[in-house]
C-alpha positions, 0 to 999 in steps of 0.5 A, a space after each residue: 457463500 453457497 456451493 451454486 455461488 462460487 468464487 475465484 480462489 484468489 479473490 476467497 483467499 484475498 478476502 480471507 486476508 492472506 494477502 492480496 489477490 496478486 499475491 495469492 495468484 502467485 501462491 497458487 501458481 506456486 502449487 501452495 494452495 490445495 482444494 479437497 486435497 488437490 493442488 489448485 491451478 489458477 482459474 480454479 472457483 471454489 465453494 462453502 463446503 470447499 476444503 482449501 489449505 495453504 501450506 497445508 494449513 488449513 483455511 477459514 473461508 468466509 462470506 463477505 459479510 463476516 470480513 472485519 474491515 478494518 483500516 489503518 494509516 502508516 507513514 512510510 520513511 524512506 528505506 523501508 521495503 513493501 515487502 513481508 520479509 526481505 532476503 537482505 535482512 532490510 527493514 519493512 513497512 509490516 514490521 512496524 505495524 500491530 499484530 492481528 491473531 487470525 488475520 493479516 494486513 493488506 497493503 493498499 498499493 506500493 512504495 519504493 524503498 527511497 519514497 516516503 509518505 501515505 500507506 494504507 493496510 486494510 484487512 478486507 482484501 476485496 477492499 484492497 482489491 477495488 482501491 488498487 484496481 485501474 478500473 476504479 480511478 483512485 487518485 493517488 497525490 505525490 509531493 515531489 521535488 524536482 532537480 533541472 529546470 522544469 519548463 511549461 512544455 514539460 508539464 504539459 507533456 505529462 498531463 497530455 501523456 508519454 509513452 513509457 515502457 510499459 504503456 502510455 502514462 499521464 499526470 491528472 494535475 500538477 502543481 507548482 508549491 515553490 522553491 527554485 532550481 533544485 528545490 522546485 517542489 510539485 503535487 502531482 496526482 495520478 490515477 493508478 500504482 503502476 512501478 516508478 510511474 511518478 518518477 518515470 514521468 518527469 523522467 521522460 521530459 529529461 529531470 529527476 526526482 530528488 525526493 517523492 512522498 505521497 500525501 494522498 490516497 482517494 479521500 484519506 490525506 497523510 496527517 500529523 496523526 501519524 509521523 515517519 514510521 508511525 500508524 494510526 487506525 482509521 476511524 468508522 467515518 473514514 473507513 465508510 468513506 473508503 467503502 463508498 469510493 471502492 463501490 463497497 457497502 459500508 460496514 460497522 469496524 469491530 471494536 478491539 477486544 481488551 487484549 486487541 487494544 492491550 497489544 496494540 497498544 505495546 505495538 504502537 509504543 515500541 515503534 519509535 518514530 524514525 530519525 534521520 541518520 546522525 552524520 559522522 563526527 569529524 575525528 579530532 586533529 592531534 597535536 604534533 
């Protein structure tokens, strides 16, 4: 990054890991962030010799290509918020996840709390940016159970499009996999991350969605190397193919230093898997 080759600050500040570049728009609109001093505003382009500081703390900017990217895979269970802290004290997705010194992990889009399945965090926010953006097309695959009786006009309803509150919507492809009355279980694929879009869809035709979980992100499929409220990191290969269908030159995942892989290592050891809720004994009758 040159002084005659400026940035947007959100996309600097993003590619720096401090958050998304949603996130940092909110940061700056906040008044949170300064340059050379002075409180930014949104639209603001800055530089290489650019001082930036959030929460007057100052601020690394970095070029590109001194980005470490790396990707991991986590398996949200239901209950859990896509939020770094909750007011309410509620469990979030980023407190299960290892610790980095000196960046931060990127959600690559969102999940209600009562959806479970597919995340991915990276820690190179343009990559981020381009897998969440509608522009690039990102199919993303749900696993969904089904409560009413779906009919074919439904279905075909859902691939042609409704109009939503927010603009119209569609299904790219479902799927029947089985099951009857209320255990009709679909796959269906979408090609953007708006809120509750999967839900709203079937519930525009009249049915509810008793269970979602999304088992697909672009190439990278949830598998068994990660079970409910466990993550596994992505290998080169994967990470490579992530970079190709955002439009991003692939780059070498840095190795973890032997501290990197001892505190992962704790991290990833301390996190037991989620259980499902054990149902309350039944107290036992006295004798009269």
């Amino acid at each position: 990054m040159t002084d005659t080759n400026t940035e947007k600050l959100q996309k600097v500040l993003a590619r720096a890991g401090y958050g998304s570049r949603r996130e940092m728009e909110a940061a700056i609109s906040a008044g949170r962030i300064k340059v050379n001093g002075q409180v930014a505003k949104l639209g603001d382009r800055v530089g290489s010799r650019d001082r930036v500081a959030l929460d007057d703390r100052a601020i690394n900017l970095r070029a590109v290509e001194e980005v470490p990217r790396r990707v991991i895979m986590y398996n949200k269970p239901e209950g859990e918020l896509c939020t770094r802290k909750d007011p309410e004290g509620r469990r979030t997705v980023f407190e299960r996840l290892p610790r980095l010194k000196g960046e931060r992990w990127i959600a690559i889009g969102r999940l209600d709390i009562n959806t479970s399945g597919l995340l991915l965090f990276t820690t190179d926010g343009e990559l981020a940016n381009r897998l969440m953006h509608p522009s690039h097309q990102i199919e993303r695959e749900y696993a969904v159970r089904v409560m009413g009786e779906v009919k074919r006009e439904h279905v075909v309803a859902m691939v042609e499009g409704v109009m939503l509150e927010d603009g119209p919507a569609r299904f790219s492809d479902v799927q029947e996999f089985g099951g009857e009355g209320i255990n009709t279980w679909f796959h269906v694929v979408i090609l953007e991350g708006r809120n509750r879009e999967v839900r709203r869809l079937w519930e525009s035709q009249g049915l509810t969605v008793s269970r979602l979980k999304r088992v697909r992100y672009g190439n990278i499929f949830l598998d068994k190397r990660a079970k409910a409220g466990e993550w596994t990191e992505m290998t080169q290969d994967e990470i490579d193919e992530l970079s190709n269908l955002a439009g991003l030159e692939p780059r070498k995942v840095p190795e973890l230093t032997p501290d990197e892989k001892n505190r992962w290592s704790r991290d990833k050891n301390k996190r037991r898997p989620v259980t499902a809720m054990k149902k309350p004994r039944r107290p036992r009758r006295q004798d009269s």
